[in-house]
MARDREN-188945 format. One record per residue (C-alpha): z, y, x; residue in three letters. Coordinates in steps of 0.1 Angstrom, whole numbers, padded with zeros to 4 digits, always signed. Example, Ala and Ser with C-alpha at 12.3 -4.5 7.8 and 13.67 -1.06 7.14 Angstrom:
REM MARDREN-188945
+0078-0045+0123ALA+0071-0011+0137SER
END
This chain:
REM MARDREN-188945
-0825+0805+0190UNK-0818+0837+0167UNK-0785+0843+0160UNK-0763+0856+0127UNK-0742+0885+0135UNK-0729+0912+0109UNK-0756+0910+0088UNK-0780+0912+0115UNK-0806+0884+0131UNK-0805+0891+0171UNK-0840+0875+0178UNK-0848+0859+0214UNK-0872+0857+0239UNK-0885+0825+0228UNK-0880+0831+0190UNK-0909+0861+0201UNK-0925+0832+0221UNK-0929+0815+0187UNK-0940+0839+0163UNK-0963+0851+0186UNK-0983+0813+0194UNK-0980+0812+0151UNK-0999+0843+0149UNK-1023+0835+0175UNK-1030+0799+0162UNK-1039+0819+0126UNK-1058+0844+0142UNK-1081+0819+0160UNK-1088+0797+0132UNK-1098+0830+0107UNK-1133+0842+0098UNK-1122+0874+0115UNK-1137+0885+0146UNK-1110+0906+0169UNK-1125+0916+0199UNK-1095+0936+0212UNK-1058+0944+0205UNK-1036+0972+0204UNK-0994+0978+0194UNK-0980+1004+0176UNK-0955+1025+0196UNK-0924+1011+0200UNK-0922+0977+0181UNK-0954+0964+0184UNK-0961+0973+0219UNK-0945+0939+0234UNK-0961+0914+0213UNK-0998+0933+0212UNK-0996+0925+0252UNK-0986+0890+0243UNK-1013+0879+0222UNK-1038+0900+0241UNK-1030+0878+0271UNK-1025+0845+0250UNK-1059+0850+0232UNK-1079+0865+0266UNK-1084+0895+0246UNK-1083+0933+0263UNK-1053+0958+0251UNK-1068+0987+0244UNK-1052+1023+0235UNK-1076+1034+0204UNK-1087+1013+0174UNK-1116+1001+0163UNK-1131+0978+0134UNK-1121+0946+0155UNK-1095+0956+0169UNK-1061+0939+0164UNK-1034+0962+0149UNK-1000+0948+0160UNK-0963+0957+0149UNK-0931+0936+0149UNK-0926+0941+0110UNK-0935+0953+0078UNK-0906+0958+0064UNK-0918+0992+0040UNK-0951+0987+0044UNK-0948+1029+0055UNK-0964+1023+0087UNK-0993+0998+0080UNK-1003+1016+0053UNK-1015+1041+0077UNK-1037+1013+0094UNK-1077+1016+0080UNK-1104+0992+0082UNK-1090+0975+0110UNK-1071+0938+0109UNK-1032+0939+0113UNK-1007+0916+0126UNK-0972+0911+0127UNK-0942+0888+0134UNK-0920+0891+0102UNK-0934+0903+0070UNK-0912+0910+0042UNK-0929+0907+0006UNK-0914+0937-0011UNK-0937+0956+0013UNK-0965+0981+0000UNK-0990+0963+0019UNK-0995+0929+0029UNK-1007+0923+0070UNK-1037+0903+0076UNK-1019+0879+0100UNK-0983+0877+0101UNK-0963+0850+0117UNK-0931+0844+0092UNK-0921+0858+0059UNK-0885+0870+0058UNK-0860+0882+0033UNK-0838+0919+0034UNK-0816+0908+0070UNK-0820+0930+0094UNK-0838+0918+0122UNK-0833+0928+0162UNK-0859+0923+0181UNK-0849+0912+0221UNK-0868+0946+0231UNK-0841+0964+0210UNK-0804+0978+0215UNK-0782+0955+0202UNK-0762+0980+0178UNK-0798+0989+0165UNK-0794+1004+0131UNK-0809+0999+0095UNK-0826+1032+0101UNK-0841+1038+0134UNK-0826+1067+0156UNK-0867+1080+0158UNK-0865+1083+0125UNK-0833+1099+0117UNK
END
């Protein structure tokens, strides 16, 4: 169960275990046809191999016009913007984003959000991005 801590939501393993079978269950029941997956580095790496093994789909490392785009968030919207003609998913959207994700499993507010992957004093901006 996700825990409240200094303005941060510390996510857990079976908080992941969640949104992911919420994604999946919307996935299978679209018109889309996804015939493989794929993460984006870092955050979406983890849950692409999840719902690649939950769905029976191959991970793959290049993307194509089926395949499934995966990320934790979109919080901006920066990096799925960069995502063409190619379905996207992720666990948390937030609606100020740029962009809206073809599948997401939960809409959430401005709370920072730490994923079970992550270091614990994670910041607000990302050391990879600094």
């Amino acid at each position: 169960m996700a825990k409240e801590l200094d303005g941060k939501l510390y996510l857990t393993w079976d908080d992941i275990q969640q949104a992911v079978n919420i994604l999946c269950e919307k996935i299978t029941t679209s018109n889309i046809e996804i015939t493989s997956v794929t993460g984006l580095q870092r955050g979406g790496l983890i849950p692409a191999v999840m719902i690649s093994h939950k769905l029976n789909l191959p991970y793959v490392h290049s993307v194509h016009p089926n395949t499934l785009v995966v990320d934790d968030i979109c919080d901006t919207g920066k990096t799925l913007n960069t995502i063409l003609e190619a379905p996207t998913a992720v666990l948390h959207y937030k609606a100020t984003a740029s962009v809206q994700p073809t599948f997401y499993a939960k809409e959430v507010g401005e709370q920072w959000i730490i994923y079970p992957w992550e270091r614990e004093d994670s910041q607000a901006i990302q050391d990879y991005l600094k």
